[in-house]
N, CA, C and O of each residue as an XYZ file, in Angstrom:
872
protein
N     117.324    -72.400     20.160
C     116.451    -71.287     19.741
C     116.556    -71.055     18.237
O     115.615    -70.644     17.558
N     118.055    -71.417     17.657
C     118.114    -70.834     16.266
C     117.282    -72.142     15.397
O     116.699    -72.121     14.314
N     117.495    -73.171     16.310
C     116.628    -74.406     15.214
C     115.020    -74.550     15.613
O     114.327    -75.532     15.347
N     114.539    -73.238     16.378
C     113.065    -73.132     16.608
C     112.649    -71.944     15.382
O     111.545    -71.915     14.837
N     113.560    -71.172     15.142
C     113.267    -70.513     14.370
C     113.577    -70.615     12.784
O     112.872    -70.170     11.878
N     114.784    -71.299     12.673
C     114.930    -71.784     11.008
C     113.725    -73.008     11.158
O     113.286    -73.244     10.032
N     113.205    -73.672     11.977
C     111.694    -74.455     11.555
C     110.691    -73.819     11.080
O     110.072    -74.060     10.043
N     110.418    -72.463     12.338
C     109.044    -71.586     11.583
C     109.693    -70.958      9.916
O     109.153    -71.100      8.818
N     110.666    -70.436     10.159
C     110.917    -70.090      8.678
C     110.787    -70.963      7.272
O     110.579    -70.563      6.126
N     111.011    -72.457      7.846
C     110.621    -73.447      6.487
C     109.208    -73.400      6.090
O     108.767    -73.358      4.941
N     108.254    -73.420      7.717
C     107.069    -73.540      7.497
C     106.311    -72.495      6.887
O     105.343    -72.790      6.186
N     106.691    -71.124      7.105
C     106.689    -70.066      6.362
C     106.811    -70.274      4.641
O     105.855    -70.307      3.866
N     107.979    -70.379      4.356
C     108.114    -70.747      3.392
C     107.364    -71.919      2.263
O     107.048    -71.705      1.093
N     107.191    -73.364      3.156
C     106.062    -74.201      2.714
C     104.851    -73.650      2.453
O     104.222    -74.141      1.516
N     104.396    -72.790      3.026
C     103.107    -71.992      3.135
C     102.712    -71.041      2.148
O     101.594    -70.968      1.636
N     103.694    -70.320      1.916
C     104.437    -69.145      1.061
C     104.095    -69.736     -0.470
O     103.257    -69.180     -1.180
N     104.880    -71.000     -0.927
C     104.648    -71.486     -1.901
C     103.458    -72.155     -2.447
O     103.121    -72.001     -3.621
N     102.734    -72.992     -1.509
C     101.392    -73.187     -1.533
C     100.375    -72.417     -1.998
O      99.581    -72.804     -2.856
N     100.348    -71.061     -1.341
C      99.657    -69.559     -1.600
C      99.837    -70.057     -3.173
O      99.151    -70.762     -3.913
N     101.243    -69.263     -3.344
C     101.421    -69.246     -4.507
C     100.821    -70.074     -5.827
O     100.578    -69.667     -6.963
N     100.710    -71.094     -5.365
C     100.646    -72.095     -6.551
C      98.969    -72.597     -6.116
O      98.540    -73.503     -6.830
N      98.071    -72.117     -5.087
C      96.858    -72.409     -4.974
C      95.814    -71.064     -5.740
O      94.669    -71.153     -6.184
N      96.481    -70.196     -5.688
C      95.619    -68.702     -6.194
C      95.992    -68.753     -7.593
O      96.992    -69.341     -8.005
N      95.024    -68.019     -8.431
C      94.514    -67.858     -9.898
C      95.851    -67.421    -10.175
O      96.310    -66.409     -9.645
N      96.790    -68.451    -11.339
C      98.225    -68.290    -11.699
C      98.206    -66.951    -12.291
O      97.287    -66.274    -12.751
N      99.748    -66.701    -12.127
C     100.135    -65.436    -12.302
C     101.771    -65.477    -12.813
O     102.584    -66.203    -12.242
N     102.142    -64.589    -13.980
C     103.412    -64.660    -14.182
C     104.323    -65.282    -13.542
O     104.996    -66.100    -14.169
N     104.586    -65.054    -12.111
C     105.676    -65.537    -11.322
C     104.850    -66.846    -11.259
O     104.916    -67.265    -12.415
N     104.364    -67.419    -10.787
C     103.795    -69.430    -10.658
C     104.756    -69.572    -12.157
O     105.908    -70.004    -12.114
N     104.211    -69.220    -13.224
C     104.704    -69.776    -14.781
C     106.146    -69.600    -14.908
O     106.776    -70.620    -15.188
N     106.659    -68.744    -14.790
C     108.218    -68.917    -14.537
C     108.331    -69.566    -13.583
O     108.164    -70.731    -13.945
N     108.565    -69.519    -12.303
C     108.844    -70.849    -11.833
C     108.816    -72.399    -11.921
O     109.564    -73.281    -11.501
N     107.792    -72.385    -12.550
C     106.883    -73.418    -12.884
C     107.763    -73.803    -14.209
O     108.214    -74.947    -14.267
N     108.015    -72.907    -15.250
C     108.877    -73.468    -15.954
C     110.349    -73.350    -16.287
O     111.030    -73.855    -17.179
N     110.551    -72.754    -15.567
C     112.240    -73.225    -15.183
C     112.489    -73.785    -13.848
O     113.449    -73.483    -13.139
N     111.591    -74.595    -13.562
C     112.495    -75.865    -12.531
C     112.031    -75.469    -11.418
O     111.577    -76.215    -10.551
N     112.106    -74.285    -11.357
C     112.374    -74.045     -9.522
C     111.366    -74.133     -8.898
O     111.610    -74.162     -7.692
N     110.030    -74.209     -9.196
C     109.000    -74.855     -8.461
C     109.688    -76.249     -7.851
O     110.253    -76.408     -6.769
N     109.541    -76.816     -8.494
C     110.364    -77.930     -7.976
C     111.359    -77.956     -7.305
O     111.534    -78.286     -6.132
N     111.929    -77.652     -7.958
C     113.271    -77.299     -7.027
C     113.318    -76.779     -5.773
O     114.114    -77.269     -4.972
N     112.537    -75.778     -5.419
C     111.848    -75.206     -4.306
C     110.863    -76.337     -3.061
O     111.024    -76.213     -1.847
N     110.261    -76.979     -3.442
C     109.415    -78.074     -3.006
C     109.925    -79.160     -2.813
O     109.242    -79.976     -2.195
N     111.350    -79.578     -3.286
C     112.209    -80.598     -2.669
C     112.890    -80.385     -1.686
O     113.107    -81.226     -0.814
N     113.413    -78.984     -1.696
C     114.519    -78.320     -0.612
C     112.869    -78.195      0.725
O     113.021    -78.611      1.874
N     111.843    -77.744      0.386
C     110.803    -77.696      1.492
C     110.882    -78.838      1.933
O     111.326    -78.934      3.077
N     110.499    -80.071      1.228
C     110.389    -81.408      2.317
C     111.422    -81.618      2.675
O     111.500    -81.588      3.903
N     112.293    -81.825      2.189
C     113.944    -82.100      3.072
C     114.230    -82.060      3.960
O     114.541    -82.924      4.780
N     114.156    -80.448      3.990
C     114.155    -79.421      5.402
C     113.168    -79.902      6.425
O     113.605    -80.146      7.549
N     111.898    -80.068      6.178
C     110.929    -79.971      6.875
C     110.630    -82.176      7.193
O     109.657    -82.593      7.823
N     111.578    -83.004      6.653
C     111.721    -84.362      6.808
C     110.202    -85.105      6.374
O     109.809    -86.093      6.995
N     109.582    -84.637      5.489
C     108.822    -85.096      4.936
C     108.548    -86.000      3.570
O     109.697    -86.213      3.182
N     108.043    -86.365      3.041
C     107.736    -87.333      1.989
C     106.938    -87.469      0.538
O     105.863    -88.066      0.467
N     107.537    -86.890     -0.540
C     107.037    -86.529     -1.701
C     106.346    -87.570     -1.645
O     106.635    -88.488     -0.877
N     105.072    -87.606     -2.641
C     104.409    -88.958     -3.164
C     105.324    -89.584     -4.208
O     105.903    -88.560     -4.573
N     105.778    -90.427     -4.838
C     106.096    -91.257     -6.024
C     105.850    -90.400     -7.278
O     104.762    -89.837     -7.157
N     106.407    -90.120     -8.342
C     106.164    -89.633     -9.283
C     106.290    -88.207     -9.074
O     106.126    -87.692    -10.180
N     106.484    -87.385     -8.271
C     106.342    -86.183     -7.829
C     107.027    -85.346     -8.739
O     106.450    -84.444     -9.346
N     108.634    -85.686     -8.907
C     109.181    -85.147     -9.970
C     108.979    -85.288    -11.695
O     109.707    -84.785    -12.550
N     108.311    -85.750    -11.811
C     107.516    -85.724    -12.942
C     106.649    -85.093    -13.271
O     106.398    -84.587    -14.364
N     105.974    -85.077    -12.062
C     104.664    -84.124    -12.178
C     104.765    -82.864    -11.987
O     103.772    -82.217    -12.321
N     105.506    -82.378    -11.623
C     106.053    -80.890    -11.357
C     106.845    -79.943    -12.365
O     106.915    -78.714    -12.356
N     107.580    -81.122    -13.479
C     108.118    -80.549    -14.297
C     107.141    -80.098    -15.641
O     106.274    -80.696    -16.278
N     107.826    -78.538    -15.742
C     106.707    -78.163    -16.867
C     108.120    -77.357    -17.331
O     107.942    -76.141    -17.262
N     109.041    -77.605    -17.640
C     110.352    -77.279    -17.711
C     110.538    -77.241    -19.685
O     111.469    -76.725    -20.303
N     109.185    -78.044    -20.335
C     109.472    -77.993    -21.691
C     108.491    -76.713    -22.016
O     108.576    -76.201    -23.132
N     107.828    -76.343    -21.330
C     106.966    -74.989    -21.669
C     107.571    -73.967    -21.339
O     108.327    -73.852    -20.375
N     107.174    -72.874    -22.391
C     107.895    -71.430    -22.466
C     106.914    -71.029    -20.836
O     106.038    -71.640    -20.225
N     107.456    -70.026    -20.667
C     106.641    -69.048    -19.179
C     105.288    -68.584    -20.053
O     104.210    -68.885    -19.541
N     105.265    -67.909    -21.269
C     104.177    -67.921    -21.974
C     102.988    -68.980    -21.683
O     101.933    -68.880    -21.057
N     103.760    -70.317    -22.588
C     102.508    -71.533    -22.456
C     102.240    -71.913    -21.197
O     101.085    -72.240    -20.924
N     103.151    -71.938    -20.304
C     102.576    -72.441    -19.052
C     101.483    -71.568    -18.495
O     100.397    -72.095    -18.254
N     101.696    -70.040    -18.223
C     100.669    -69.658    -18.114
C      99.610    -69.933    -18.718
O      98.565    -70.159    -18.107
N      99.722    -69.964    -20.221
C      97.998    -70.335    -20.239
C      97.633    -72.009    -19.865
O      96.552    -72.463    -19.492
N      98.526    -72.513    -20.030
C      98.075    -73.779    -19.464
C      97.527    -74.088    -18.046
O      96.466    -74.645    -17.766
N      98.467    -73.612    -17.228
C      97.967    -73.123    -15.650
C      96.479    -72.646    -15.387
O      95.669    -73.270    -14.701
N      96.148    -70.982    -16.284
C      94.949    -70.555    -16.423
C      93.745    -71.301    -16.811
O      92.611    -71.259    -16.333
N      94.156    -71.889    -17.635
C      92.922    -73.120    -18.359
C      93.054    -74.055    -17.524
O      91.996    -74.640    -17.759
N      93.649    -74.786    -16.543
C      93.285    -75.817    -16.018
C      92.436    -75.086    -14.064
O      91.483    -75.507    -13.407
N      93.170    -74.207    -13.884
C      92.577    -73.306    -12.807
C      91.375    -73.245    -12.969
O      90.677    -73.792    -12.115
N      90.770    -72.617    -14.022
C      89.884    -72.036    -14.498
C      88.777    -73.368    -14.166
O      88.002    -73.382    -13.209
N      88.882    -74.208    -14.960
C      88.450    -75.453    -14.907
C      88.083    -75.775    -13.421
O      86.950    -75.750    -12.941
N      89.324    -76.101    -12.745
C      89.072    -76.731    -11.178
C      88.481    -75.848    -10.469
O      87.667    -76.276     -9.651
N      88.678    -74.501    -10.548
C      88.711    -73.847     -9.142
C      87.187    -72.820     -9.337
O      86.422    -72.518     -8.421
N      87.063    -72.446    -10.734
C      86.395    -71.858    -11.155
C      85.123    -72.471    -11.343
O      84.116    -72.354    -10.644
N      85.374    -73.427    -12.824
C      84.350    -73.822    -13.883
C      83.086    -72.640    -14.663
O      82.925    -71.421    -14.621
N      82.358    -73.819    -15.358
C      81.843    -73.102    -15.937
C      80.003    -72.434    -15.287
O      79.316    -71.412    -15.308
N      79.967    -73.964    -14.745
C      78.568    -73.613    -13.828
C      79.341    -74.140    -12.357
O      78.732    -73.528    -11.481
N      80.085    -74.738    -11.894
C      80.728    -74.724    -11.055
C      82.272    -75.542    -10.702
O      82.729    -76.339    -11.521
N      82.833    -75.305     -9.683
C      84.043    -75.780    -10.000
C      83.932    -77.007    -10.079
O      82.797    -77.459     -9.928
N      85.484    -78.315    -10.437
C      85.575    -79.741    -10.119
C      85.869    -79.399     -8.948
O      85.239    -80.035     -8.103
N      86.864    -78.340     -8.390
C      87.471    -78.635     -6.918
C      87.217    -77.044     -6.182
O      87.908    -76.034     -6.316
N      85.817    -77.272     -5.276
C      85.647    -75.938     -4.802
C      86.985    -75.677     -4.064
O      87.539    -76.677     -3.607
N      87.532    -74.572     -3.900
C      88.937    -74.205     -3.210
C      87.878    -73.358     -2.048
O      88.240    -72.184     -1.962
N      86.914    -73.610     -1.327
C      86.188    -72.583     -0.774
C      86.082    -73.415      0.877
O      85.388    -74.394      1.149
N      86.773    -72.846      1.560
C      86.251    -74.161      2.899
C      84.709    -74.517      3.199
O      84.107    -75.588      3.272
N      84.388    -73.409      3.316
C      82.959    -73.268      3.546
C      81.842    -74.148      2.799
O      80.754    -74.496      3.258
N      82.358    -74.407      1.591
C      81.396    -75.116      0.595
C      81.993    -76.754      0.841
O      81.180    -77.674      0.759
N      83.291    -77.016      1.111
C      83.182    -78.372      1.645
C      82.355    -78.659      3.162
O      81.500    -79.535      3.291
N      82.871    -77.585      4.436
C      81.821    -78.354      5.349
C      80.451    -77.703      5.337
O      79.849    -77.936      6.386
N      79.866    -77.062      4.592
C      78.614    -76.957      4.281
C      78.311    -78.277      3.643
O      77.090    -78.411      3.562
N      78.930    -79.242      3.188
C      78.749    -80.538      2.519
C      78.448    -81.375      3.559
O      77.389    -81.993      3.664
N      79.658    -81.416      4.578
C      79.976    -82.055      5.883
C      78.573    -81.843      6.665
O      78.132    -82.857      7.208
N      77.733    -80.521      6.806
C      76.593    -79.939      7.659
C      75.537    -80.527      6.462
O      74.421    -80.010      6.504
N      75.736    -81.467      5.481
C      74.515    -81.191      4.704
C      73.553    -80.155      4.074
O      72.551    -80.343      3.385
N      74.216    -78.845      4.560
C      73.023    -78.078      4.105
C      73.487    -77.314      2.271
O      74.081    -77.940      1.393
N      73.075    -76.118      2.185
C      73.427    -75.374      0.606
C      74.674    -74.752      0.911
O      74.661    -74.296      2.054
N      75.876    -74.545      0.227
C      76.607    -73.749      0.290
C      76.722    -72.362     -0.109
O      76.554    -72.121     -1.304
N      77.030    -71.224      0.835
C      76.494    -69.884      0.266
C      78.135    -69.158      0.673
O      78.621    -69.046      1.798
N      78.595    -68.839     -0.334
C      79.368    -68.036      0.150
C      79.687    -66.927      0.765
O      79.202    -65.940      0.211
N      80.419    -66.667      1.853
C      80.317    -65.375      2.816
C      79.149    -65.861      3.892
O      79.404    -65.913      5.095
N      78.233    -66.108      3.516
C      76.777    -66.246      4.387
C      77.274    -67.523      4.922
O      76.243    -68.186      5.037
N      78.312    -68.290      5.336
C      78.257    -69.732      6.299
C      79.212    -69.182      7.557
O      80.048    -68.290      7.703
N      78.623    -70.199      8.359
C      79.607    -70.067      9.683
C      80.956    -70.430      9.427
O      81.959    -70.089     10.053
N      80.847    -71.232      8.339
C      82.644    -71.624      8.249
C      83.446    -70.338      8.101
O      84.205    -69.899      8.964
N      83.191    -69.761      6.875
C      83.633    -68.855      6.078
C      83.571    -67.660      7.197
O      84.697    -67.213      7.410
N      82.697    -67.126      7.847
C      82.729    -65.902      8.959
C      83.905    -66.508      9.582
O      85.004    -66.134      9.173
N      83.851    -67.266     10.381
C      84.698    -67.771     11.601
C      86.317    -67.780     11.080
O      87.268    -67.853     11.858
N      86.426    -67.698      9.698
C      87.856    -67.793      9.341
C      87.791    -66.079      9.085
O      88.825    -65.493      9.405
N      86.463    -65.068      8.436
C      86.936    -63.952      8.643
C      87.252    -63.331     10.373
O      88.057    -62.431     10.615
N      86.646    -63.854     11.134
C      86.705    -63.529     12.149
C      88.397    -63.853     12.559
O      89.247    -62.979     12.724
N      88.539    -64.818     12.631
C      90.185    -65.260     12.803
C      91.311    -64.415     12.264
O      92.358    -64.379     12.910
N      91.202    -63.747     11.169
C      91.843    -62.896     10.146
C      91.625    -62.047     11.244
O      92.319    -62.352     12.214
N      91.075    -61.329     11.363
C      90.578    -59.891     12.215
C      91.078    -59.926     13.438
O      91.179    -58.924     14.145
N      91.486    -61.274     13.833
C      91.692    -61.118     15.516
C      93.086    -61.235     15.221
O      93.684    -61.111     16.289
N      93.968    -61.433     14.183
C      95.361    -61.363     14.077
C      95.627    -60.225     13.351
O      96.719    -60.132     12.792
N      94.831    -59.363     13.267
C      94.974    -57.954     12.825
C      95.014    -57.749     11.004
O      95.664    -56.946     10.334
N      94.201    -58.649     10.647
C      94.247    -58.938      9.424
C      92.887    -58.588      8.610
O      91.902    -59.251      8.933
N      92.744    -57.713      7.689
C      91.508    -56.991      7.062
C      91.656    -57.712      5.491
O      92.573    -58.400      5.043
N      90.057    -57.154      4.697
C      90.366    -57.952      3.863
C      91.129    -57.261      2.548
O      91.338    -56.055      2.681
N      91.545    -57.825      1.377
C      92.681    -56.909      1.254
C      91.660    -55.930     -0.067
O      90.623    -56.295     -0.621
N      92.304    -54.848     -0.218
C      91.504    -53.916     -0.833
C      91.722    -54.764     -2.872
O      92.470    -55.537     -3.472
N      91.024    -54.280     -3.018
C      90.037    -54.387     -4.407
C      89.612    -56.211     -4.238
O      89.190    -56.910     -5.159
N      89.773    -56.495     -3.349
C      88.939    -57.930     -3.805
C      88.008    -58.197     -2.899
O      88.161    -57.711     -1.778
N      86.932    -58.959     -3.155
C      85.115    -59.473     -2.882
C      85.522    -60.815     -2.607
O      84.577    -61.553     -2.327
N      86.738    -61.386     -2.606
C      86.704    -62.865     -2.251
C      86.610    -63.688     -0.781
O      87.599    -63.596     -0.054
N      85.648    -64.362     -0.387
C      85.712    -64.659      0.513
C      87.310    -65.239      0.861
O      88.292    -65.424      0.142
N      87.093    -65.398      2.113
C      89.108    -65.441      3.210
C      89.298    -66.914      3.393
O      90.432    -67.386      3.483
N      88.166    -67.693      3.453
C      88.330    -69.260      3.384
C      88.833    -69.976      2.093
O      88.766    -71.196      1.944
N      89.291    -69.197      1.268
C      90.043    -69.386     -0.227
C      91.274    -70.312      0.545
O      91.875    -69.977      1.566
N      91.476    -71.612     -0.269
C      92.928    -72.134      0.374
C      93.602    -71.464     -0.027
O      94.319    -71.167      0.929
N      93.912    -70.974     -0.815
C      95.597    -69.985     -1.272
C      95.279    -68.957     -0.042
O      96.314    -68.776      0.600
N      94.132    -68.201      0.506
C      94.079    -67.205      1.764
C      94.566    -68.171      2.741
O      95.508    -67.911      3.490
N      93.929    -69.302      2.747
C      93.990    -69.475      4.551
C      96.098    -70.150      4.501
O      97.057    -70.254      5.266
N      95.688    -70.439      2.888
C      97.953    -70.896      3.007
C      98.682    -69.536      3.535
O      99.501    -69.687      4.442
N      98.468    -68.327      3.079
C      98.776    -66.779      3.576
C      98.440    -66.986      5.003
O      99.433    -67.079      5.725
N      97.675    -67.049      5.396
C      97.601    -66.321      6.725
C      98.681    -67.649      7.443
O      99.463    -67.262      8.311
N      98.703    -69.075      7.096
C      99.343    -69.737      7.912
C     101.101    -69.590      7.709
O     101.990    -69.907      8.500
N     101.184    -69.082      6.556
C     102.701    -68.508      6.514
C     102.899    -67.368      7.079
O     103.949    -67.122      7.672
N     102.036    -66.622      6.984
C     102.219    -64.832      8.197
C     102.373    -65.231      9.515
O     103.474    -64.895      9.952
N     101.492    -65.982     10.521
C     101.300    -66.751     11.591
C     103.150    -67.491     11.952
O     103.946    -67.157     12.829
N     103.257    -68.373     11.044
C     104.752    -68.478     11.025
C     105.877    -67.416     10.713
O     106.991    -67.717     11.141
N     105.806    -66.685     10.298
C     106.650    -65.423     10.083
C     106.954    -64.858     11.439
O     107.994    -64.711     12.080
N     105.997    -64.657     11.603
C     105.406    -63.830     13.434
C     106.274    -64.590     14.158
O     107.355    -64.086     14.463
N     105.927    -66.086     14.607
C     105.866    -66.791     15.097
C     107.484    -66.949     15.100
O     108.054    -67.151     16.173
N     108.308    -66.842     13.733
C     109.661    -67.276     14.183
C     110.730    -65.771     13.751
O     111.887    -65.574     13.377
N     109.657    -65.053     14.039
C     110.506    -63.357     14.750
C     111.194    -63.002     13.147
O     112.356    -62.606     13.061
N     110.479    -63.164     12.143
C     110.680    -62.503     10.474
C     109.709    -61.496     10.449
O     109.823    -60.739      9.484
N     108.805    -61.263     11.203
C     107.759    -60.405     10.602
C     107.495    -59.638     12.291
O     107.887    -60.077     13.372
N     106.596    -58.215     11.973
C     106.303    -57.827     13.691
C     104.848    -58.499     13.549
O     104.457    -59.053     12.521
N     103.880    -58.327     15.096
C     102.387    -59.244     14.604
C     101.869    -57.393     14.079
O     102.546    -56.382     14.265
N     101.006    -57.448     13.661
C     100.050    -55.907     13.250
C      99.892    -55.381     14.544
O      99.957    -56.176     15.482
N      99.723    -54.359     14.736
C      99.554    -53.590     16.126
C      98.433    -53.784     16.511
O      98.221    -53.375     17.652
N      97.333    -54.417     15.831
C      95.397    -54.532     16.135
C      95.417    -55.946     16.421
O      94.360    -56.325     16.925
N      96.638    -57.209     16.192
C      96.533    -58.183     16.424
C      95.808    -58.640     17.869
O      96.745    -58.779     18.656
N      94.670    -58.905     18.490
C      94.691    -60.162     19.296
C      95.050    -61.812     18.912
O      94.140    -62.448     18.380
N      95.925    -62.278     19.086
C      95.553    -63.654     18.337
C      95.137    -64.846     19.242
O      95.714    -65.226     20.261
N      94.121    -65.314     18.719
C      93.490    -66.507     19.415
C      94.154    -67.539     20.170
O      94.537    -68.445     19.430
N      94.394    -67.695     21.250
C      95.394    -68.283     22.110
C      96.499    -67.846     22.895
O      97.255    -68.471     23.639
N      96.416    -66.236     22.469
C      97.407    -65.567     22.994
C      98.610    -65.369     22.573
O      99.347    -64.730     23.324
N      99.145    -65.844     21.289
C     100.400    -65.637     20.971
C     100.240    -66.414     18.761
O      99.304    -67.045     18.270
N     101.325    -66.037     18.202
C     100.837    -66.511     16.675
C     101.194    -67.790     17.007
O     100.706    -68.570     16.189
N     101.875    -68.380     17.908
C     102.427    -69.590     17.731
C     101.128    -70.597     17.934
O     100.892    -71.583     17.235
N     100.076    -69.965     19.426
C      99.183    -70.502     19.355
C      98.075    -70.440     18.123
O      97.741    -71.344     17.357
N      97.710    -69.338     18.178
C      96.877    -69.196     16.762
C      97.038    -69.967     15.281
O      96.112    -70.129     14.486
N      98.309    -70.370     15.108
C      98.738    -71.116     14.283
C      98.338    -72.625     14.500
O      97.829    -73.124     13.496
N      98.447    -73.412     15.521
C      97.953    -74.195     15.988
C      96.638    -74.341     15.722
O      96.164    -75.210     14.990
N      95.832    -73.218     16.508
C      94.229    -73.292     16.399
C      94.005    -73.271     15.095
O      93.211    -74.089     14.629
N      94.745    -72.213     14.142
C      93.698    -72.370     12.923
C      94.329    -73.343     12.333
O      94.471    -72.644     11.330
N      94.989    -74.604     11.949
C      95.680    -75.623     11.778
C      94.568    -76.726     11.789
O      94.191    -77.408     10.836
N      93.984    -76.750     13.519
C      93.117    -77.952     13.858
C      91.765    -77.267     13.373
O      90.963    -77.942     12.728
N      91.501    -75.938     13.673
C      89.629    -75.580     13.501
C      89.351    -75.657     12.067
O      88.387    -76.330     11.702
N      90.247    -74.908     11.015
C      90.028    -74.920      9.780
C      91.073    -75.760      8.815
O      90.436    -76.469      8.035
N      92.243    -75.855      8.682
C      93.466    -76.116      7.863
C      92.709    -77.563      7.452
O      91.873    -77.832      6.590
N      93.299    -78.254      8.332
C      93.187    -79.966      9.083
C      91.759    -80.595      8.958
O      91.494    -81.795      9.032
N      90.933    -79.612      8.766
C      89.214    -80.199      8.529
C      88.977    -80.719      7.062
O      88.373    -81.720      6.676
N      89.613    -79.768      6.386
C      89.317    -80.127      4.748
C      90.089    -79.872      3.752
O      89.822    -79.969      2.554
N      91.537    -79.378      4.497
C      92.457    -79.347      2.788
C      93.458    -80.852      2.947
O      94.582    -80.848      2.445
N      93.137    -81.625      3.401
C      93.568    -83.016      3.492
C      92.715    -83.569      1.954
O      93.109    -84.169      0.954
N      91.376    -83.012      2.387
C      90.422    -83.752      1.294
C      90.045    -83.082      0.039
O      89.452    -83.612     -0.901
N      90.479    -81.768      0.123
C      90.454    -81.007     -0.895
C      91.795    -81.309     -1.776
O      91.698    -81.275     -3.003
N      92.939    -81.577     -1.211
C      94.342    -82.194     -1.780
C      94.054    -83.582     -2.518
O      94.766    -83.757     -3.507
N      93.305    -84.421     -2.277
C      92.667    -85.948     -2.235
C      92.196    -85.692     -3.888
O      92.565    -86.345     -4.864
N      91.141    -84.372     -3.845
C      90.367    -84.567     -4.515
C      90.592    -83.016     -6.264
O      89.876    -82.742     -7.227
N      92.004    -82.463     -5.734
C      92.563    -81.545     -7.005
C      93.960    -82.977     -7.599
O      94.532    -83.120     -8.679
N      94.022    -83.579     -6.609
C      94.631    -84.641     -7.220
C      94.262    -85.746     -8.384
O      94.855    -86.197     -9.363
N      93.004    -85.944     -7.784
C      92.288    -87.039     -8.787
C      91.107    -86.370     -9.930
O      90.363    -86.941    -10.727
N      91.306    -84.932     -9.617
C      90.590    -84.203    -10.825
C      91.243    -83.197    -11.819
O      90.680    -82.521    -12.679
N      92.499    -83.256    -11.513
C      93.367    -82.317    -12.545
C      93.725    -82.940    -13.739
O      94.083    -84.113    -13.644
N      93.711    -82.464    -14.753
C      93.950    -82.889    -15.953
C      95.974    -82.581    -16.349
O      96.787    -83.278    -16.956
N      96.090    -81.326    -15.696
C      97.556    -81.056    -15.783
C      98.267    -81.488    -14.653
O      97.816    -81.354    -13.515
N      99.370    -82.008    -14.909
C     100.541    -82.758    -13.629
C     100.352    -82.472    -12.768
O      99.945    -83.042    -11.755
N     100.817    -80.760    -13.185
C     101.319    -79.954    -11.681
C     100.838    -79.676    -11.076
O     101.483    -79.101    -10.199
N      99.290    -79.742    -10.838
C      98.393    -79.583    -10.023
C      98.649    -80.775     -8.810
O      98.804    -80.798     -7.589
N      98.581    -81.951    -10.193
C      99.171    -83.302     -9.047
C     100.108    -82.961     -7.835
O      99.876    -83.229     -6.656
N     101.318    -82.257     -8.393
C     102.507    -82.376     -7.587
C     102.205    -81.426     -6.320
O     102.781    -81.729     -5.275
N     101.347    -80.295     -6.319
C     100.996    -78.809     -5.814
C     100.069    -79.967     -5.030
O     100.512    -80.136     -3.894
N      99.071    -80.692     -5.279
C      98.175    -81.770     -4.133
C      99.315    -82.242     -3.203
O      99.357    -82.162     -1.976
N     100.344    -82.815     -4.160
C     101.095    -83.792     -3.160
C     102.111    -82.675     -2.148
O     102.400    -82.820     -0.960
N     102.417    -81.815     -2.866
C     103.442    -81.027     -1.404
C     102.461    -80.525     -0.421
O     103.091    -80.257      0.602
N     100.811    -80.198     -0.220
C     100.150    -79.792      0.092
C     100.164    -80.793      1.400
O     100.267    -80.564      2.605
N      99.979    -82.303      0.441
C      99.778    -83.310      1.846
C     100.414    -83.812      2.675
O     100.163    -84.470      3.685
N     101.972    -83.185      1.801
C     103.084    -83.397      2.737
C     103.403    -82.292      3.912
O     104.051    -82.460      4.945
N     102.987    -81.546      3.608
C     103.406    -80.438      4.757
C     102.046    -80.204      5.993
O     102.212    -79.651      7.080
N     100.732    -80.774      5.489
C      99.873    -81.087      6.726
C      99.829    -82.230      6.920
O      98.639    -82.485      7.108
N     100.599    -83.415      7.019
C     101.212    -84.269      7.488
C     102.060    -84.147      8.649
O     101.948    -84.747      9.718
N     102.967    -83.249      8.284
C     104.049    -82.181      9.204
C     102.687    -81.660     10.120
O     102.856    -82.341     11.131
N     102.058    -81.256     10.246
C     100.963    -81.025     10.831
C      99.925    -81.446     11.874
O      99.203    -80.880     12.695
N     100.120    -82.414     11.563
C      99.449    -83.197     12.393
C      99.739    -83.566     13.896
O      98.983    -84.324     14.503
């Protein structure tokens, strides 16, 4: 039982950091980021979790010669770039706008079935959207949150919300489901593709722990 639950807690944690390092950087990413412990953090994750850095990984992760200052803006400017852009991103972070690709049709944010069906999922684990933000919930840094809460639940760190139904009847299942319906559909290829369009490392390395832990996944 105790090695069912120090598992959900890694996966928690894998998840945890992902968030972190997938959403619009913020002080804490840049300190970490430049004193080591990103890394450092993301080696002790695969270890634990018996998984497989890509080649070069520790290289790409280190931003250990930048002040917490420069990294942030370096972080910001390359975010900005991928996730953002200027008329649009290199790497939509939006699920919805990749299988709106997959369906052929326009991508609209909020207005697709992808994007509802993951707010809907949020809602049935007792999960609202969070106050002052307009961002749709199919954001990978959101759907990395909800799959580390799901594990929290799941290995008795967290209570579920009192409004929770969760899809399958329990977080352990729900974790599962949203794993195969949404996770597993397109951040395989969204990892594929912040990999081969980042201009800064660590984006590289943040692709590669990404593909290592839905690997674990599979």
């Amino acid at each position: 039982m105790g090695e069912i639950k120090e598992n959900w807690s890694v996966r928690a944690t894998a998840w945890e950091l992902l968030a972190l390092s997938l959403r619009y950087p913020d002080a804490t990413l840049a300190q970490v980021a430049a004193s080591g412990e990103w890394a450092e953090a993301a080696k002790e994750i695969a270890a634990a979790l018996g998984v497989s850095l890509p080649e070069g990984f520790a290289v790409d992760a280190r931003m250990d010669s930048e002040s917490p200052e420069a990294a942030l803006h370096a972080l910001r400017v390359e975010a900005t770039r991928l996730f953002i852009g200027s008329s649009e991103p290199a790497v939509s972070p939006f699920e919805g706008v990749w299988r709106a690709a997959d369906d052929g049709v326009q991508a609209l944010l909020f207005v697709n079935p992808h994007s509802m069906a993951v707010e809907r999922f949020c809602k049935s684990c007792g999960l609202g959207r969070p106050e002052g933000t307009n961002e749709p919930l199919d954001h990978v840094a959101t759907e990395c949150e909800l799959m580390q809460l799901l594990a929290m639940i799941a290995g008795g760190m967290v209570q579920a919300p009192e409004s929770a139904d969760f899809p399958g009847g329990s977080a352990e299942a729900a974790y599962a489901q949203f794993s195969t319906e949404h996770v597993h559909v397109w951040q395989d290829r969204f990892a594929d593709k912040l990999a081969a369009e980042t201009r800064l490392p660590f984006y590289r390395a943040v692709a590669g722990l990404l593909k290592a832990v839905l690997l674990l996944e599979c």
